[in-house]
Each structure stands twice: as C-alpha cells, then as structure tokens.
C-alpha positions as CSV (number, residue, x, y, z in Angstrom):
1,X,-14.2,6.5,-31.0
2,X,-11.0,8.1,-31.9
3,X,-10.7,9.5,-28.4
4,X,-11.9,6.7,-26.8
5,X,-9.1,4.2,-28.1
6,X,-6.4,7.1,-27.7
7,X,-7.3,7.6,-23.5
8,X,-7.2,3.9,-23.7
9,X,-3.7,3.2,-24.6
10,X,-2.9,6.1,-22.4
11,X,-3.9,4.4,-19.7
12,X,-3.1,1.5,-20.4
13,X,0.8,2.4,-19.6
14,X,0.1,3.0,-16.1
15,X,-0.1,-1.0,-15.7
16,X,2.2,-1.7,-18.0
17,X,4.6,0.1,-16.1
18,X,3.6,-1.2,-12.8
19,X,4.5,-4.5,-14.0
20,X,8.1,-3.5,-13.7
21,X,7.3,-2.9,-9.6
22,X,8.2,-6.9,-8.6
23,X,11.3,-6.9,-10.6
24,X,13.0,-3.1,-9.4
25,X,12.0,-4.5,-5.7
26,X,13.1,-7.7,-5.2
27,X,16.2,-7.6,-7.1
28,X,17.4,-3.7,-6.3
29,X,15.6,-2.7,-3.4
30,X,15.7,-6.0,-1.5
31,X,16.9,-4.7,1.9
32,X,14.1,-1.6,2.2
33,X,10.8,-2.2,4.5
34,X,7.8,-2.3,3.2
35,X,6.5,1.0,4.8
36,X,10.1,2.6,3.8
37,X,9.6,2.2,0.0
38,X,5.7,3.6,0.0
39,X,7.3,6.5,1.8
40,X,10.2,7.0,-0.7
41,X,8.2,6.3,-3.5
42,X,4.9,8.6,-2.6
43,X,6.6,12.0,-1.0
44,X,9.5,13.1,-3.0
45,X,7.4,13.0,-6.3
46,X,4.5,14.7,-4.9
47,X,7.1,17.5,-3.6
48,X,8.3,17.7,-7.0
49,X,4.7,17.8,-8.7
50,X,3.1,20.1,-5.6
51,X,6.2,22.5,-6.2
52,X,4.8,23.1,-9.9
53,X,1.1,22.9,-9.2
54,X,1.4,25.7,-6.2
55,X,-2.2,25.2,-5.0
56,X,-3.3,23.2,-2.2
57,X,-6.9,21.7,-1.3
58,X,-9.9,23.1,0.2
59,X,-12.8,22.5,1.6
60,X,-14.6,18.9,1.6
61,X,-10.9,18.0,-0.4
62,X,-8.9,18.2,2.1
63,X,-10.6,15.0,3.9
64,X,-11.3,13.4,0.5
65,X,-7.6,13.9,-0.6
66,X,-7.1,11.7,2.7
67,X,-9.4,8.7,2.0
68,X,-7.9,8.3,-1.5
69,X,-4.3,8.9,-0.5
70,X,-4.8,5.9,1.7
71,X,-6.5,3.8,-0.9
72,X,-4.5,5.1,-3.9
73,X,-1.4,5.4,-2.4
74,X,-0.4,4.3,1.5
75,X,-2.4,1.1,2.0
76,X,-2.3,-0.4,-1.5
77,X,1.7,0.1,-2.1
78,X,2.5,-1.0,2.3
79,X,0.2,-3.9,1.2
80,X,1.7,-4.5,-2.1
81,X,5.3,-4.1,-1.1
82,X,4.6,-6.7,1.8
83,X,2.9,-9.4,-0.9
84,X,5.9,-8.7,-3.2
85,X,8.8,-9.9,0.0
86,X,6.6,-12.5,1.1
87,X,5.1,-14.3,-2.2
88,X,6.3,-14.7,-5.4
89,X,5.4,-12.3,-8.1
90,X,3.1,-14.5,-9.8
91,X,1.2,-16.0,-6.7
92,X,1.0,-11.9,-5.6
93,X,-0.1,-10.9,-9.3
94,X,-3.3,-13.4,-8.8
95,X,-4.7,-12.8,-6.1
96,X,-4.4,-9.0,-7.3
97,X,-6.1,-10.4,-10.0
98,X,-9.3,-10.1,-8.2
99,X,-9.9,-6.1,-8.5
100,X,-11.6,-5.8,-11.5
101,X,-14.6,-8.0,-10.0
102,X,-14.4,-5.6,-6.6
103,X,-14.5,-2.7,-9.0
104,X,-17.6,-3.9,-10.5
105,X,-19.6,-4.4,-7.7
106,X,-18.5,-1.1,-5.6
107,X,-19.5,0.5,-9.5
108,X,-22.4,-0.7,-9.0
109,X,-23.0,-0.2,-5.2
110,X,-21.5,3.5,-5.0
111,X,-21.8,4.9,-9.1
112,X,-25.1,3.1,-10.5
113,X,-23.6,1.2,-12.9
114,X,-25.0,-1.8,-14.1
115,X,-23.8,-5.0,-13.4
116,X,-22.7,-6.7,-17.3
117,X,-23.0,-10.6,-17.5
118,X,-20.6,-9.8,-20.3
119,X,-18.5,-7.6,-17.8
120,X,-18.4,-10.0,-15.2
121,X,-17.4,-13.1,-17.9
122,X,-14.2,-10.2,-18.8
123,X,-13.2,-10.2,-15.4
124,X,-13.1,-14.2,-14.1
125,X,-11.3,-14.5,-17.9
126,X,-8.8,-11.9,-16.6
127,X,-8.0,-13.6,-13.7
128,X,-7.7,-17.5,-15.3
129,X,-5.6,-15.9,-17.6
130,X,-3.3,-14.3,-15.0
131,X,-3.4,-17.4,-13.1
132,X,-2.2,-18.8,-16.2
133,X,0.4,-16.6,-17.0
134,X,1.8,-16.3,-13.7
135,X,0.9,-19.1,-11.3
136,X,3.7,-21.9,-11.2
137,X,2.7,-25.4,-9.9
138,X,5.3,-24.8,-7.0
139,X,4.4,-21.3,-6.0
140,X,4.7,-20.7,-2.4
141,X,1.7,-19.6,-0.4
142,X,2.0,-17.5,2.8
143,X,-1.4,-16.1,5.1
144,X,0.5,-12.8,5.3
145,X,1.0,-12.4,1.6
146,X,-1.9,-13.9,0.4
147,X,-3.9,-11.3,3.0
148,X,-1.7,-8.5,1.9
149,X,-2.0,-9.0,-1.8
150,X,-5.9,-9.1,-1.2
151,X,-6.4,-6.1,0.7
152,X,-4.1,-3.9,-1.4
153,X,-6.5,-4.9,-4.4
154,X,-9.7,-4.2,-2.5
155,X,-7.9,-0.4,-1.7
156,X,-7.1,-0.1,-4.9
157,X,-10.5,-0.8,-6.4
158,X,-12.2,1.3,-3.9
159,X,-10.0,4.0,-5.1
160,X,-10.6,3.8,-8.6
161,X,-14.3,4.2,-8.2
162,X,-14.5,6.9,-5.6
163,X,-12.1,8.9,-8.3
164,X,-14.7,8.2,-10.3
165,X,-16.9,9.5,-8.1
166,X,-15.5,12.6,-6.6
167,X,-14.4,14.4,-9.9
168,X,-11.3,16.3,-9.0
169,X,-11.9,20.7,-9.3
170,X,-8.6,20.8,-10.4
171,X,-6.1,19.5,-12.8
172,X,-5.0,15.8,-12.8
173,X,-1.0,17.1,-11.8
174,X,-2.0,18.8,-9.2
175,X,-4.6,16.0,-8.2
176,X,-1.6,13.5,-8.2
177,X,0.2,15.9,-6.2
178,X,-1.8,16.2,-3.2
179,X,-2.7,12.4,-2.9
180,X,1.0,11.6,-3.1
181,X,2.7,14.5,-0.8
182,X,-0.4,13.4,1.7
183,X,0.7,9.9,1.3
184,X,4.2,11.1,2.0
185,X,3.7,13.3,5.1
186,X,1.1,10.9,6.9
187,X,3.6,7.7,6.5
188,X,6.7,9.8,7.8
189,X,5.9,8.6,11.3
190,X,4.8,5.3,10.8
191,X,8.3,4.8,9.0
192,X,10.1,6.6,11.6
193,X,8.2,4.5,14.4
194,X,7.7,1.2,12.6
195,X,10.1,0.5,10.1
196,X,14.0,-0.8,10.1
197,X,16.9,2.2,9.8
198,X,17.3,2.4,6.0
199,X,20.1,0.9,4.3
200,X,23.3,2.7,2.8
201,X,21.7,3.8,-1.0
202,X,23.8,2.1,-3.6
203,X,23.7,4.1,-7.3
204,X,21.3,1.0,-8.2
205,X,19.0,1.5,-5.2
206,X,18.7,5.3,-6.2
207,X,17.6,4.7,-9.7
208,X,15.6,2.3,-8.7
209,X,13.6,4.9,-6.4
210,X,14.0,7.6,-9.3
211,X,12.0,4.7,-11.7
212,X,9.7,3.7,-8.5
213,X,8.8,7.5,-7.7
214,X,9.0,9.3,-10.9
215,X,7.5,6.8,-13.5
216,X,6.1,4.5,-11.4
217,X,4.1,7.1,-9.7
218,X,4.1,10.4,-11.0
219,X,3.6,9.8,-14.3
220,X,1.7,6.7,-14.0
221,X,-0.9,7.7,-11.3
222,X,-1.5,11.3,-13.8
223,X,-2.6,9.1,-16.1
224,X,-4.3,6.4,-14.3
225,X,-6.9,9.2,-12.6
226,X,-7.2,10.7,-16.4
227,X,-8.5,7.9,-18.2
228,X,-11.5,7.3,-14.7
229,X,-13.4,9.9,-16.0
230,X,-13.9,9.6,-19.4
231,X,-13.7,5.7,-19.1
232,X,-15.0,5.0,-15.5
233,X,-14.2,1.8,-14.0
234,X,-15.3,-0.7,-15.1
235,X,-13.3,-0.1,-18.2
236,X,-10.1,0.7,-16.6
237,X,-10.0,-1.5,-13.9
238,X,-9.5,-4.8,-16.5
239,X,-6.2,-3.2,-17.7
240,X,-4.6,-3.9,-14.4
241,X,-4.3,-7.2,-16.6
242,X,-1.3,-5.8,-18.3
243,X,0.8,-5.6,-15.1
244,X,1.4,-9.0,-14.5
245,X,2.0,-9.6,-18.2
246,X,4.5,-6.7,-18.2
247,X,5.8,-8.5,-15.1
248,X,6.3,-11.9,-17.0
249,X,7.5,-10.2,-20.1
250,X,10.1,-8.3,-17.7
251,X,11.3,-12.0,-16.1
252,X,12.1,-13.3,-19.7
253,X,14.2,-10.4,-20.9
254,X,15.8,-9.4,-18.0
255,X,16.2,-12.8,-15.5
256,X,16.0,-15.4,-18.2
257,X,12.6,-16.8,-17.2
258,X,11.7,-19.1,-19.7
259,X,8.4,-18.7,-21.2
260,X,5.8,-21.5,-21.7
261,X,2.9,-22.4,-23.8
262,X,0.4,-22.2,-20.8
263,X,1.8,-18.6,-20.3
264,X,1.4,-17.6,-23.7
265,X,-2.2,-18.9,-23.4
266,X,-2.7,-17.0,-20.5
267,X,-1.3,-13.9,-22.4
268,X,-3.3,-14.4,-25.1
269,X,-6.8,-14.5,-22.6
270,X,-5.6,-11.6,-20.4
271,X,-5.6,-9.4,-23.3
272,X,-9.0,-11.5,-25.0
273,X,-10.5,-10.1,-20.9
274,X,-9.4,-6.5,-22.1
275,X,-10.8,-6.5,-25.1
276,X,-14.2,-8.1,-24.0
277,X,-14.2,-5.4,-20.9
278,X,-14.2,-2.7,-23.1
279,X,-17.2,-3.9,-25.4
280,X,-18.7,-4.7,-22.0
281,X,-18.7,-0.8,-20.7
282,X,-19.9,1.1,-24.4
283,X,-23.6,0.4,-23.1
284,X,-23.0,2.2,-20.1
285,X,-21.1,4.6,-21.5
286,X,-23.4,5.5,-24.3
287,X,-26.0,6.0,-22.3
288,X,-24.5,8.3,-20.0
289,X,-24.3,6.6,-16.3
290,X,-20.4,7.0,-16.3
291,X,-20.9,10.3,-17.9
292,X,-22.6,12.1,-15.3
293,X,-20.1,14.2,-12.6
294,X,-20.3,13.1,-9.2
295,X,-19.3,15.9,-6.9
C-alpha cells in the first residue's frame, strides 16, 4: 500500500504540471501555431533524452512507437494547442474532462477490465466538478475548439490504455524518448508545410519552451507512462482532474482570477472523484487483470 500511494503522487505531478500548459501558452507563446509548439515541445527533449538512452526500437516497436507517438504526443498536444487559442481554458478543460470515461470503456474493450458502477459514478463526479471549477456562465463556445478539445482527449485516452497494453522492453527514459523524437521528426514537415514562419523568440518565449519541453514533457510523460503499469488506467486516467485545478489555481496567483465558492466546490469534488477512482480500481487490481503484461 505503501507503494501504491507513493506511484500515486508521482503521478499525480504529471497533471498537475500540465495545468500550467493554458497559462505558458496564451500569455507567452501567444503568436506560435498550433503545430509549431507540438513540434518545439516534442523533438528537442526527446534529442536530449534519446542522446542518453543511446538505443533505438526494434521490431513490432518501431510501428507501435508510431501509433502512441501520435496519440501521446502529435494529435493530442496539435489538438490541445488548437482548443487552448480558440476556447477559453475552462470551456477547453471540460470537455477534456471527458477522458477518464473513454479510458474506461477502451479498458474495458482492449485490457479486460471490468466496468465499476463505482468507477463510472468517479468519473461523471470528475467532470461536474471540473465543470464547476472551470466553466464560467459567459464562456465562449467555438465548433473548432469544442471538436479539438474532444478529439485530443479521445487520443489521449487511447494512449493511456494501449501503454498499458503494450508494456514497454525497455526503460521508461528511453520509452519517452522514442515517442517524443518520433513525434518530433514526423511533424517537421507538417510544420514546415502547414504552419506560419515562427516568430522572433523573446527570452520569455524561450523559457517558456524550456518549461513546455523539459517539464512539461520530459519529465512529466517519464512519469505519466510509470505509474500505467503498476496502476493501469482506470486509476490514472481520473488524475487528469488535477490539471484543470492546477490551471485555476495558476489564474488566481499569477493573473488575479478571483476564486469563487462554486469553484472551490468544484475543487473539493474533483479531488472527492480521485479519491473514489482509486477505491474503484483495488478490486481490479487485487485480483490481477491490470497485473497481467500485455505484450
């Protein structure tokens, strides 16, 4: 149990530091496309990390490297960069909202988990509570953002359970590594074909990528992909909870968003969702279906 609370609040600072993404893009990297940002964010830290792992994929990896690149990586940040220009944060954050459910039935479709009443009850709290938190009563809707912010949480669901899935052979750097140097290399000519010249990079816009690339995707993404296995899904998906909180949190300190009692409600069930998630996936943890390797 020991363990199982420590991979928790490991993993639980990927989201938590994904909640800072709406903030270091709309108000430093405002002038950057979409597919510009995924680039600059995905293939200079997996250059980094590839440099120190020094071992490529083989075999039946090299395609499945591909298919969770794109879900992981390329689709879900083009899609999530595209809902964070054209909605605001909280409108994006809940239809996001939304994955945990996907997770649960592609868990149960693809990994043969079982579906939870109690599971299912976490995950509509999680997203009332991030509607909560997040939705204003004059947030502005948009087709294209609303679509965007939908499919990037439908990739990233599907990429959180075929991690699951397809145990990586090697360790979770060099895992990282070759989903985000992929990700890198395969979006180089959609950016050089579809996107806008790049802006000049002020000192803020290049901390900003440092923070985006670095944090918000090195070390996140490591730690993300290590708490799958010993967790599976269903228990990780739910803290995706904490990045719109983190997000709202951020707005307070840093913009001077003021914070209301219908937010702190919402706070106070996102985390309640978490908490009921987790007691929702000991049974199938105990008795082994997320335990078994899936090669």
């Amino acid at each position: 149990m020991k363990n199982h609370h420590a991979d928790l609040l490991l993993t639980a600072i990927a989201p938590a530091i994904w909640g800072s993404t709406y903030l270091v893009t709309t108000e430093y990297l405002a002038g950057f496309s979409p597919l510009l940002l995924a680039l600059l964010r995905a293939l200079p830290a997996g250059l980094l990390l590839l440099l120190w792992a020094r071992q490529w994929p083989s075999g039946i990896w090299w395609w499945r490297v591909l298919v969770l690149w794109a879900l992981n990586f390329a689709v879900f940040w083009s899609l999530l960069f595209v809902a964070a220009y054209r909605l605001p944060g909280g409108v994006a954050a809940t239809v996001g909202a939304v994955q945990p459910l996907i997770v649960l039935g592609l868990a149960a479709a693809l990994l043969g988990v079982p579906l939870h009443r109690r599971a299912v009850l976490a995950a509509l709290a999680g997203l009332a509570g991030v509607a909560w938190l997040v939705l204003t009563p004059d947030a502005r809707l948009g087709a294209i953002g609303i679509a965007a912010a939908l499919g990037g949480a439908v990739s990233m669901a599907c990429g959180t359970v075929l991690t699951r899935k397809w145990q990586p052979p090697v360790p979770l750097l060099t895992f990282t590594a070759w989903q985000l140097t992929a990700g890198g290399l395969l979006l180089w000519p959609l950016v050089w074909w579809l996107a806008p010249p790049m802006p000049v990079l002020s000192l803020a816009n290049g901390l900003a990528l440092i923070w985006l690339g670095l944090v918000g995707a090195a070390l996140t993404y490591v730690l993300w992909f290590r708490g799958i296995a010993p967790l599976g899904p269903n228990a990780v998906a739910p803290l995706g909870f904490l990045s719109p909180a983190t997000a709202v949190v951020l707005g307070w300190l840093c913009l001077g968003q003021s914070l209301t009692g219908l937010q702190l409600l919402g706070m106070l069930v996102v985390f309640g969702s978490i908490g009921l998630a987790q007691r929702a996936a000991v049974p199938a943890r105990t008795d082994g279906t997320q335990g078994e390797m899936h090669r």
